[in-house]
PALUM-910260 format. One record per residue (C-alpha): x, y, z. Coordinates in nm, 2 decimals, m for minus. Layout:
PALUM-910260
@c1:X; c2:Y; c3:Z
...
end
This chain:
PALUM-910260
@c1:m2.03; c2:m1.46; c3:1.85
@c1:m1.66; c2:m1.43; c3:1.73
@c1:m1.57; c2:m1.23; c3:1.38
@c1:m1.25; c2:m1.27; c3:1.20
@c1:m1.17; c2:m1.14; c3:0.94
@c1:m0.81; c2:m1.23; c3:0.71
@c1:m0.70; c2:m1.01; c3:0.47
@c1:m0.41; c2:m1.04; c3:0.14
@c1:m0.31; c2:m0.85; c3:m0.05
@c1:m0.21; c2:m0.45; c3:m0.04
@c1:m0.22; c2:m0.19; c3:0.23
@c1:m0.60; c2:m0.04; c3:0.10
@c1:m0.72; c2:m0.41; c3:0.14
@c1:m0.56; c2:m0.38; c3:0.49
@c1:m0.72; c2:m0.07; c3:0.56
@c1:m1.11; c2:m0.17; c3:0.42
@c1:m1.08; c2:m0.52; c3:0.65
@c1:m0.99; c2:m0.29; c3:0.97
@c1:m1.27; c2:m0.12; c3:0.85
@c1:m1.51; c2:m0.39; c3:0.83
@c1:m1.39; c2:m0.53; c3:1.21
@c1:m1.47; c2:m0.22; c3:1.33
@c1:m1.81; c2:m0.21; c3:1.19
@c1:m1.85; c2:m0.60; c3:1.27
@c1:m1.79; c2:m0.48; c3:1.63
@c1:m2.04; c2:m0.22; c3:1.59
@c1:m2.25; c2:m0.54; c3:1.55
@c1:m2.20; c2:m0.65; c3:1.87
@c1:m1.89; c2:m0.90; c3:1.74
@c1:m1.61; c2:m1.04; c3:1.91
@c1:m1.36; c2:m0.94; c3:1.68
@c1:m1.00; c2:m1.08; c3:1.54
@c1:m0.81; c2:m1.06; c3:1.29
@c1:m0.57; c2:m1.32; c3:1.14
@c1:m0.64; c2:m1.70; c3:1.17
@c1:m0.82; c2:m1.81; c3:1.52
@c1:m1.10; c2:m2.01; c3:1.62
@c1:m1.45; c2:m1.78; c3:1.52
@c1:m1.83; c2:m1.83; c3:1.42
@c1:m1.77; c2:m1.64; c3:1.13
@c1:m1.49; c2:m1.55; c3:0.83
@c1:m1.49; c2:m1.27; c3:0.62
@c1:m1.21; c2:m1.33; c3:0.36
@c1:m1.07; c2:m1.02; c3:0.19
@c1:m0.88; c2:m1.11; c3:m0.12
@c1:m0.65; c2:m1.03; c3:m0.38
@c1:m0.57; c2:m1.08; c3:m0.74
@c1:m0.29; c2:m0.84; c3:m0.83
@c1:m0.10; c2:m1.12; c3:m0.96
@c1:m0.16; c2:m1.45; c3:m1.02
@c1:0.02; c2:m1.60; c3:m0.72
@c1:m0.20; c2:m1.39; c3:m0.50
@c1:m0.49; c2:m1.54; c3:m0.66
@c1:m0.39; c2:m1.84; c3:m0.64
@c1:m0.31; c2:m1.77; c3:m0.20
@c1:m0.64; c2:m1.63; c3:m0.21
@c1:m0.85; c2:m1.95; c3:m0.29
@c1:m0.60; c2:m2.16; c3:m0.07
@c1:m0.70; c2:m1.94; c3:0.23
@c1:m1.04; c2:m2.09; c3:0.24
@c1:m0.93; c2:m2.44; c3:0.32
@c1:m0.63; c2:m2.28; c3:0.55
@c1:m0.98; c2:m2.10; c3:0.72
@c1:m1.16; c2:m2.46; c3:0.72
@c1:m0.85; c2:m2.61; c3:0.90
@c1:m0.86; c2:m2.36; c3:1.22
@c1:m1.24; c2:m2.29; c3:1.24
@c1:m1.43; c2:m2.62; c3:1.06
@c1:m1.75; c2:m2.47; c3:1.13
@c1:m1.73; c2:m2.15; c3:1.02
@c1:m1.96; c2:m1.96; c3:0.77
@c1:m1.70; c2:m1.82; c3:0.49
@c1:m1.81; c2:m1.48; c3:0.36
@c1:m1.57; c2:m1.35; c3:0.05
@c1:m1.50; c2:m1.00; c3:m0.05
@c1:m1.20; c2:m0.85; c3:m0.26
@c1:m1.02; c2:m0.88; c3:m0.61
@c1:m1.02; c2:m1.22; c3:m0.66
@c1:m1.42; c2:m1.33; c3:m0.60
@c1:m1.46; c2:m1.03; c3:m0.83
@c1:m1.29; c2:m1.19; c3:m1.11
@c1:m1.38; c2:m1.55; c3:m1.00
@c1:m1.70; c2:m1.57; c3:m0.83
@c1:m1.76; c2:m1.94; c3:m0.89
@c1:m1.38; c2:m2.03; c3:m0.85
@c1:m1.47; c2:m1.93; c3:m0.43
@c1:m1.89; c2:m2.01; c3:m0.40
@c1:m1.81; c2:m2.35; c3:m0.50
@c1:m1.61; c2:m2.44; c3:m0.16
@c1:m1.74; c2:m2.59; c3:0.14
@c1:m1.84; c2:m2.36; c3:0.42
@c1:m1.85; c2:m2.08; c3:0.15
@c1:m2.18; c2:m1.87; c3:0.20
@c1:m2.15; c2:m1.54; c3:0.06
@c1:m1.94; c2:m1.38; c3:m0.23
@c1:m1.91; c2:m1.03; c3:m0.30
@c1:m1.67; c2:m0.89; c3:m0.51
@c1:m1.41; c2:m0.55; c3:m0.48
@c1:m1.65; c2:m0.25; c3:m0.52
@c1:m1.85; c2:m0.14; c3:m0.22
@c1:m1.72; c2:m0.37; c3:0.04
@c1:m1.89; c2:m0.23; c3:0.32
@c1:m2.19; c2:m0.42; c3:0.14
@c1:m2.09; c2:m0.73; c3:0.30
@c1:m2.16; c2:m0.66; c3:0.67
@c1:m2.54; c2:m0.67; c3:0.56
@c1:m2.49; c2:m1.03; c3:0.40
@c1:m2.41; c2:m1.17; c3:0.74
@c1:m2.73; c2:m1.47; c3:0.75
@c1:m2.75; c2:m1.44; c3:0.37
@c1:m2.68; c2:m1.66; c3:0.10
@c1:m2.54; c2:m1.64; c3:m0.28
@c1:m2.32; c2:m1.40; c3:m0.52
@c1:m2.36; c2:m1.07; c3:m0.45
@c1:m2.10; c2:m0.86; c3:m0.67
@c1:m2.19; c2:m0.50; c3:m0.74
@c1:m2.07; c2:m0.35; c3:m1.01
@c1:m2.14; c2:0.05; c3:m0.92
@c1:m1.85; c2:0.22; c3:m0.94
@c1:m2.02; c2:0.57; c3:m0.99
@c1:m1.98; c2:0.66; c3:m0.60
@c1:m1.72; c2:0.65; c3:m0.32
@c1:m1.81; c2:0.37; c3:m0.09
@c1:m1.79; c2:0.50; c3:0.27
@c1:m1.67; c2:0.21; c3:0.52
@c1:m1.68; c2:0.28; c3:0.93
@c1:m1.36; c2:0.42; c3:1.05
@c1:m1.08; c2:0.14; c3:1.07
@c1:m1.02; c2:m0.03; c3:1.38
@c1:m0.65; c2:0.02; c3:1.45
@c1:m0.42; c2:m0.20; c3:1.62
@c1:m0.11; c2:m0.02; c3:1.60
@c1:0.04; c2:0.30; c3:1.59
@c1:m0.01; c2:0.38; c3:1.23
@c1:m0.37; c2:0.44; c3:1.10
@c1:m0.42; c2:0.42; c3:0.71
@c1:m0.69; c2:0.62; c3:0.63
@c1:m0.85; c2:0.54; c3:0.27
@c1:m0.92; c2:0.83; c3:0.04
@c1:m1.03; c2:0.72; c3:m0.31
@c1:m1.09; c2:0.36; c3:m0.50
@c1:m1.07; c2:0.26; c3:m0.81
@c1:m0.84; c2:0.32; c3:m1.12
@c1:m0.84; c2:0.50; c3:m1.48
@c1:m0.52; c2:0.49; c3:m1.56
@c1:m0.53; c2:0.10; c3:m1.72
@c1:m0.17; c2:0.03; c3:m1.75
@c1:m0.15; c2:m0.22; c3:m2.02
@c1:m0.04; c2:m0.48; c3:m1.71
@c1:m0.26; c2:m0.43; c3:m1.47
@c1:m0.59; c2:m0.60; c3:m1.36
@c1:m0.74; c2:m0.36; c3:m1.10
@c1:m0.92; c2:m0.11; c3:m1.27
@c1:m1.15; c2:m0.41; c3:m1.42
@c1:m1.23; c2:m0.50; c3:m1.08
@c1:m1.24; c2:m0.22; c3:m0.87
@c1:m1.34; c2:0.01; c3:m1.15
@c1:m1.32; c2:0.38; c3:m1.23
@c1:m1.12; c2:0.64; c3:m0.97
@c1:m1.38; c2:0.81; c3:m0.72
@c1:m1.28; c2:0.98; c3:m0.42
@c1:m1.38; c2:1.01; c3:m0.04
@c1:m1.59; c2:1.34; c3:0.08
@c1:m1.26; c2:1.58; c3:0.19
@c1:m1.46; c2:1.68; c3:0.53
@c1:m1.52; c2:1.29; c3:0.57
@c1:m1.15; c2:1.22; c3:0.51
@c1:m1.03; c2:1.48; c3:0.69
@c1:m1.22; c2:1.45; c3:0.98
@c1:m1.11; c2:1.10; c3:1.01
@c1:m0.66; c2:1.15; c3:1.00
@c1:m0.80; c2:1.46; c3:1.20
@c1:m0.94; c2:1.18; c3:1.49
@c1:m0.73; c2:0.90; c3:1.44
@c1:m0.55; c2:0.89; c3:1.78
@c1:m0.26; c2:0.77; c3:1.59
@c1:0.13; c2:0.85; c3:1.61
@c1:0.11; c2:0.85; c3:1.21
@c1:m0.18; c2:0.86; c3:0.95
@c1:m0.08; c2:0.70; c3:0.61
@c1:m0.30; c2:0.85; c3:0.33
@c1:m0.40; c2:0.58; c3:0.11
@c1:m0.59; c2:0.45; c3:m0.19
@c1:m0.57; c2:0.22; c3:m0.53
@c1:m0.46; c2:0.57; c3:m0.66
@c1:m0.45; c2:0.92; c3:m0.44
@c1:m0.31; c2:1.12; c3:m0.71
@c1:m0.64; c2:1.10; c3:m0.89
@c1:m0.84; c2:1.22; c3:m0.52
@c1:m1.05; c2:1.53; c3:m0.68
@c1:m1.39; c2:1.61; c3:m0.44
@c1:m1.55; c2:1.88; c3:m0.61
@c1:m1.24; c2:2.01; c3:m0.80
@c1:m1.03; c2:2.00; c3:m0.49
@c1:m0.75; c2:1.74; c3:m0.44
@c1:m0.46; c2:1.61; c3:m0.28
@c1:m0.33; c2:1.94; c3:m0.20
@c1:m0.62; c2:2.06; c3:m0.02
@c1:m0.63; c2:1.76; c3:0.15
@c1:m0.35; c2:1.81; c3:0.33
@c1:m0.39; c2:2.18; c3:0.39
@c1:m0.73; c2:2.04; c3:0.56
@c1:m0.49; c2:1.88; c3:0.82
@c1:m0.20; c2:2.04; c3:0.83
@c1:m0.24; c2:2.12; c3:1.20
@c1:m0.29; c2:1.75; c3:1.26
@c1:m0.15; c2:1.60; c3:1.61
@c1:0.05; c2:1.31; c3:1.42
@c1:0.28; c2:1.22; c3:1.16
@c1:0.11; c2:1.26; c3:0.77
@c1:0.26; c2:1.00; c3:0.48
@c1:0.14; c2:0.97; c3:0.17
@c1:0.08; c2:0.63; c3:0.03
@c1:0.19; c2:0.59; c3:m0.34
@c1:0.19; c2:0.87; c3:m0.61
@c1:0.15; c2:0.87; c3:m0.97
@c1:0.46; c2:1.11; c3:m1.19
@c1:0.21; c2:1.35; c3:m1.28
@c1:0.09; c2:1.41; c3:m0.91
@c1:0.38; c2:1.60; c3:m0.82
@c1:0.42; c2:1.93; c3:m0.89
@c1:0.49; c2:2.31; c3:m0.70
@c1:0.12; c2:2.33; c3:m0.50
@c1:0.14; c2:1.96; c3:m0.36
@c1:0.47; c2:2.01; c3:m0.19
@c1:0.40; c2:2.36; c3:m0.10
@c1:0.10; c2:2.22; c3:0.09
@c1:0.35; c2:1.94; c3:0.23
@c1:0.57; c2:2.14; c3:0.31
@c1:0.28; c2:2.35; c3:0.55
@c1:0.14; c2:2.02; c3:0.75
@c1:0.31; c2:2.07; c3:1.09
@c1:0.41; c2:1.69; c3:1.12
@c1:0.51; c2:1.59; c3:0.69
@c1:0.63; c2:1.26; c3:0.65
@c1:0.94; c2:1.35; c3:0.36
@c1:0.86; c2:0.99; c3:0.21
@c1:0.74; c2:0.97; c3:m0.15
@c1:0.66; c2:0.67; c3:m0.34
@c1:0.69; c2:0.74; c3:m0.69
@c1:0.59; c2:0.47; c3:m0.89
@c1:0.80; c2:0.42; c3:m1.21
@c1:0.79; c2:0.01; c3:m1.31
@c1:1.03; c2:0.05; c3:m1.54
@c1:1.32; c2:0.27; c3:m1.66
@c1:1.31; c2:0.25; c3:m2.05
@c1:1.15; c2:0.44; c3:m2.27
@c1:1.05; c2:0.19; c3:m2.46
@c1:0.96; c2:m0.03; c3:m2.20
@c1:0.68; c2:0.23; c3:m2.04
@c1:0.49; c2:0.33; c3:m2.39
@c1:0.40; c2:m0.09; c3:m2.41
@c1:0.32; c2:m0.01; c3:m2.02
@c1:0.07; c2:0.22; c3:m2.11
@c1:0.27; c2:0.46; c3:m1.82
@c1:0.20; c2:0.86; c3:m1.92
@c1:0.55; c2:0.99; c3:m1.87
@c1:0.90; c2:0.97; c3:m2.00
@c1:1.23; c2:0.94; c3:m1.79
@c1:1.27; c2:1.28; c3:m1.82
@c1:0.91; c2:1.36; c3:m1.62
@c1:1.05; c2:1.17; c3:m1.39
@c1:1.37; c2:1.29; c3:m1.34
@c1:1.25; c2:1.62; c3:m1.33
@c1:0.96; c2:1.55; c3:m1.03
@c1:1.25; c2:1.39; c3:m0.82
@c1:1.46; c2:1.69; c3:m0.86
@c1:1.16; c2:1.87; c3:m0.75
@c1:1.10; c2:1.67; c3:m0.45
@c1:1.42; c2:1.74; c3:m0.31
@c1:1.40; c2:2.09; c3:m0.38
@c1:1.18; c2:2.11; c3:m0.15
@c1:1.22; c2:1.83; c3:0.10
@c1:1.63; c2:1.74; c3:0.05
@c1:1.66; c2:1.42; c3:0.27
@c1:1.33; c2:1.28; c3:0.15
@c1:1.31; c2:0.93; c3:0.07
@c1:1.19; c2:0.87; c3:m0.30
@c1:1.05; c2:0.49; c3:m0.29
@c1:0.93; c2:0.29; c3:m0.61
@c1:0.81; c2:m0.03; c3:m0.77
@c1:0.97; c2:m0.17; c3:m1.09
@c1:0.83; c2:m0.45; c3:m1.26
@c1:1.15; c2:m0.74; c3:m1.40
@c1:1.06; c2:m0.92; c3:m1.69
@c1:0.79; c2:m0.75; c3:m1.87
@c1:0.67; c2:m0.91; c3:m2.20
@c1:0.94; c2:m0.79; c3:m2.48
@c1:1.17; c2:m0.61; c3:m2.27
@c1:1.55; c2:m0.64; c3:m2.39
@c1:1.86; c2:m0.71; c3:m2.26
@c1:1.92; c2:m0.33; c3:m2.30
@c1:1.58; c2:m0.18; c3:m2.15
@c1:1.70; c2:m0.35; c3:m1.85
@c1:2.01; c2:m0.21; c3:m1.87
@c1:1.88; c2:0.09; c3:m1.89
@c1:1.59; c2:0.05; c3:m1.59
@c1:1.92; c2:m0.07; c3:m1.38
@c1:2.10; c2:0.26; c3:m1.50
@c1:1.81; c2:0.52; c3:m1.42
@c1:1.72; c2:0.34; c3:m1.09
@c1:2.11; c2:0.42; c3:m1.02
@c1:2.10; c2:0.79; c3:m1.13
@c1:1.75; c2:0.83; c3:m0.94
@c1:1.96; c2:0.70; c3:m0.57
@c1:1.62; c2:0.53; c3:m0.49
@c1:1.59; c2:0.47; c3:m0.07
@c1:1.40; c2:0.14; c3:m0.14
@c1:1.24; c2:m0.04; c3:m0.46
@c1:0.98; c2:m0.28; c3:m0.45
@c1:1.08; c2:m0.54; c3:m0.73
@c1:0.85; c2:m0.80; c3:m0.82
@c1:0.85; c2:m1.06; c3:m1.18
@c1:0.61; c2:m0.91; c3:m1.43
@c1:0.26; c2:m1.16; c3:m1.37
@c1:0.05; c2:m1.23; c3:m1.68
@c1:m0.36; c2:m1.11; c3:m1.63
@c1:m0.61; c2:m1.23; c3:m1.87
@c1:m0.84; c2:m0.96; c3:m1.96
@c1:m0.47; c2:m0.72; c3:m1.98
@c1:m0.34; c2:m0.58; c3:m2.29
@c1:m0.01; c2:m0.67; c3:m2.22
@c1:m0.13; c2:m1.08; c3:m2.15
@c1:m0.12; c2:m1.04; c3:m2.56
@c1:0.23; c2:m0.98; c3:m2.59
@c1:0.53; c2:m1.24; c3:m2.60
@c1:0.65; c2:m1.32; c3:m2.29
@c1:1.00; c2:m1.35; c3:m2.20
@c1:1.18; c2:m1.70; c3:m2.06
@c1:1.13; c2:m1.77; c3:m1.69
@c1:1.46; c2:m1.80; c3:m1.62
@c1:1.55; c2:m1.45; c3:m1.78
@c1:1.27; c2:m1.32; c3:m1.58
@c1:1.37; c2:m1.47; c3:m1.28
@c1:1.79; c2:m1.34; c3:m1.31
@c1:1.67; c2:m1.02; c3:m1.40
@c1:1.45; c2:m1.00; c3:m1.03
@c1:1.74; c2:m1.13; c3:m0.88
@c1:1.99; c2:m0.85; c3:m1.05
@c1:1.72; c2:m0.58; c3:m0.96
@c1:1.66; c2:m0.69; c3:m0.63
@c1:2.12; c2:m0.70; c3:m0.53
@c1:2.04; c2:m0.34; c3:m0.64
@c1:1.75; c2:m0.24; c3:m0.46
@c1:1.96; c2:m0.36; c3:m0.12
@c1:2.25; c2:m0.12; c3:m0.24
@c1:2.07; c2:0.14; c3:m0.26
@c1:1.89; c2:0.11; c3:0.02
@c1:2.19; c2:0.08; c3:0.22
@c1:2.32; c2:0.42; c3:0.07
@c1:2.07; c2:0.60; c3:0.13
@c1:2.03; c2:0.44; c3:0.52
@c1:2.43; c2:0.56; c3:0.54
@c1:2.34; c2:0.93; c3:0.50
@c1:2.15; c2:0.90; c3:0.83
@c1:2.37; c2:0.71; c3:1.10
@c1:2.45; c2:0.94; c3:1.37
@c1:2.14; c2:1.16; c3:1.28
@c1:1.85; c2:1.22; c3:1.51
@c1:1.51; c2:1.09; c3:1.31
@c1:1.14; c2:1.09; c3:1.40
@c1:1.10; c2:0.77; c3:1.51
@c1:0.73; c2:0.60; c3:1.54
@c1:0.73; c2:0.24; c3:1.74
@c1:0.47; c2:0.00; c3:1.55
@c1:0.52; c2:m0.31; c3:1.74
@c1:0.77; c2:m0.52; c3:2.02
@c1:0.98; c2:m0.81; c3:1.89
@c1:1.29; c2:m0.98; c3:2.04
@c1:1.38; c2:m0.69; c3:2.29
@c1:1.34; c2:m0.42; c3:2.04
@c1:1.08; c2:m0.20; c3:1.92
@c1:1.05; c2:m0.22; c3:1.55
@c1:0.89; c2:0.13; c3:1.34
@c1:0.98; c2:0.41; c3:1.09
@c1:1.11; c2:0.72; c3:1.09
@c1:0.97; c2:1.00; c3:0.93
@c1:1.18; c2:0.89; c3:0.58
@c1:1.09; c2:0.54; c3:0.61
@c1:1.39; c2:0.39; c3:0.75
@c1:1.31; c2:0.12; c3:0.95
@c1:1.48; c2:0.13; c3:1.30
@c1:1.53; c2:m0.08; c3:1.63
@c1:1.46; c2:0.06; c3:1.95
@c1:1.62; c2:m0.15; c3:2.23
@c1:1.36; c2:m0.15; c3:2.49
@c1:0.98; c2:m0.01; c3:2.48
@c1:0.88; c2:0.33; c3:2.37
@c1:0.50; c2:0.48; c3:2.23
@c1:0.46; c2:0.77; c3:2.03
@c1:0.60; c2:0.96; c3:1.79
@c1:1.00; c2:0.99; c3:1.98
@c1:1.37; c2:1.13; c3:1.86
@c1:1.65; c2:0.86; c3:1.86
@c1:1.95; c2:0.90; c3:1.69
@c1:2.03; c2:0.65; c3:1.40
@c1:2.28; c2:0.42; c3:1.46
@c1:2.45; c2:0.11; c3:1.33
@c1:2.27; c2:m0.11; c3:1.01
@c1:2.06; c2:m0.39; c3:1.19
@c1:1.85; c2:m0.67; c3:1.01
@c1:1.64; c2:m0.47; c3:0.76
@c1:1.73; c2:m0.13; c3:0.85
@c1:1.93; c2:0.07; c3:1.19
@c1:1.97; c2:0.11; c3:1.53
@c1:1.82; c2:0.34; c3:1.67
@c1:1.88; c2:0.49; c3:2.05
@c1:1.73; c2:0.72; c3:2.30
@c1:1.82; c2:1.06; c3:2.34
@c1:1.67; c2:1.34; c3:2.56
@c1:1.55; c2:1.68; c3:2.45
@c1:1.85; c2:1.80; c3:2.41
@c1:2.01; c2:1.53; c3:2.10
@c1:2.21; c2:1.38; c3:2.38
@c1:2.22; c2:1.00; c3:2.46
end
């Protein structure tokens, strides 16, 4: 029989369906993922905002349209906040929610609602099937930090974190050029009293490249980056989350730190690691904010030099504190995206300047047009004319669609 399993949403839902393939193969499954003719559907979902709610009901019928026959099985953010919105469709058997997903692969047969609302233990899942060169390897789950905005810790509930033998054992085995760190939030990761840190002095002497996935303010301090700065093959790429840069605009946020936290953790960051790339997500239009805390995000993302900023409109959640406060007009919403976004692109585009004529770590994820497409160890995405594997040096070249050229150069740095 043939599994497939489709997947929206963020890079730990990615993570938990490779997961699942992998154990539906244990099973003795043909497996895909994506949308293709199969006996079976497991649908992982999303509800970070509303629009990905929304995608994640409409993928039923899109799942109906390639495989008519198929038995439906539904796991993810979105049954766990709407159960009845999903067991209500045709060819719908099974609905779980986003807490122990690895639940699911013994409802195969079953029928019902099944959500599971222990969040008092990690949930282990099989090692993820990978299908390219990076492997994200999933650490913790789960949420305390309930920013006033934010949805996910009422669905995947409270922070717990991974076994660090388990977790290391598995970026230790991974096979992979790079192993990406992940989780709904890493900086919480504490097994036992130990945490991020020791993770990563657990596999230092790891064969490929080590990123972290997204960082809290707080997170970073003197031992984490000392322990960075001992893994043999350190990704210098840290996503520091900020969502907004007032003041004012981060107490309504519920965020625990001030600009000045932050300023003072970037500075720190490139003490250590001086061409890292510092990443972040800021949030345009949240309820209230002024003409002026814009201003002032737009200002501070300036003075920061950010390498890349994931913008996205502010999303009203039921259930949220902040779904009580006023919201502001669409259209503002919407010009301020678009004012954020013409910065983001500068930025980047600074930042990708510094590099050109540099020799970067490069790591090949996939072949597209002629080119191999991947990142280097900063998270600049280049274009390899040509094939390549591995983890390879190239020297950065010209700006190309979403990031550079990059070309081949032998041991020496030459061409």
């Amino acid at each position: 029989m043939k599994a497939c399993v489709f997947t929206l949403g963020c890079k730990v839902n990615g993570c938990e369906s490779n997961s699942l393939m992998e154990g539906l193969a244990r099973m003795g499954y043909e497996v895909a993922e994506g949308l293709s003719p199969a006996d079976i559907y497991i649908l992982n979902t999303c509800a970070v905002t509303a629009e990905a709610e929304k995608k994640s009901r409409q993928a039923v019928a899109r799942i109906r349209k390639v495989s008519p026959q198929a038995k439906i099985y539904v796991c993810g953010c979105a049954s766990e906040r709407a159960p009845a919105a999903f067991m209500q469709k045709e060819n719908v058997t099974v609905v779980t929610g986003a807490r122990r997903k690895e639940k699911i692969l013994g409802l195969l047969g079953e029928e019902g609602v099944f959500i599971d609302g222990d969040d008092r233990a990690y949930g282990e899942l099989p090692p993820p099937k990978s299908f390219k060169s990076r492997a994200f390897v999933k650490i913790q789950d789960g949420c305390n930090n309930f920013c006033s905005y934010c949805i996910i810790p009422y669905l995947r509930g409270r922070s717990r974190s991974r076994p660090l033998a388990s977790a290391a054992a598995e970026i230790l085995a991974c096979g992979a050029a790079e192993a990406v760190i992940t989780g709904i939030d890493i900086s919480s990761y504490d097994d036992g009293g130990k945490g991020l840190a020791d993770l990563l002095l657990a596999v230092k002497g790891a064969d490929c490249r080590i990123r972290l996935g997204s960082l809290e303010v707080g997170a970073v301090g003197e031992r984490l980056l000392e322990a960075a700065a001992e893994v043999r093959h350190f990704a210098p790429h840290f996503h520091l989350s900020l969502q907004s840069g007032a003041e004012a605009v981060l107490k309504k946020m519920n965020r625990h730190y001030t600009k000045d936290d932050y300023r003072a953790r970037v500075a720190l960051i490139r003490r250590y690691f001086p061409d890292a790339a510092v990443t972040t997500d800021i949030i345009a239009g949240f309820p209230s904010e002024t003409e002026e805390d814009f201003e002032e995000t737009l200002a501070f993302a300036e003075e920061i030099g950010f390498a890349a900023v994931h913008c996205f409109p502010y999303s009203r959640r039921t259930g949220t504190v902040a779904a009580k406060m006023r919201e502001i007009p669409p259209a503002v919403k919407s010009g301020r995206l678009h004012r954020l976004l013409s910065l983001a692109a500068r930025l980047k585009g600074e930042y990708e300047q510094k590099f050109i004529g540099k020799i970067l770590e490069f790591v090949p994820e996939e072949e597209k047009d002629g080119y191999c497409e991947g990142y280097s160890q900063n998270y600049i995405r280049l274009y390899l004319a040509g094939g390549a594997r591995g983890r390879i040096r190239v020297r950065a070249g010209l700006p190309f669609k979403d990031g550079l050229l990059a070309e081949h150069i032998d041991e020496k740095g030459e061409r």
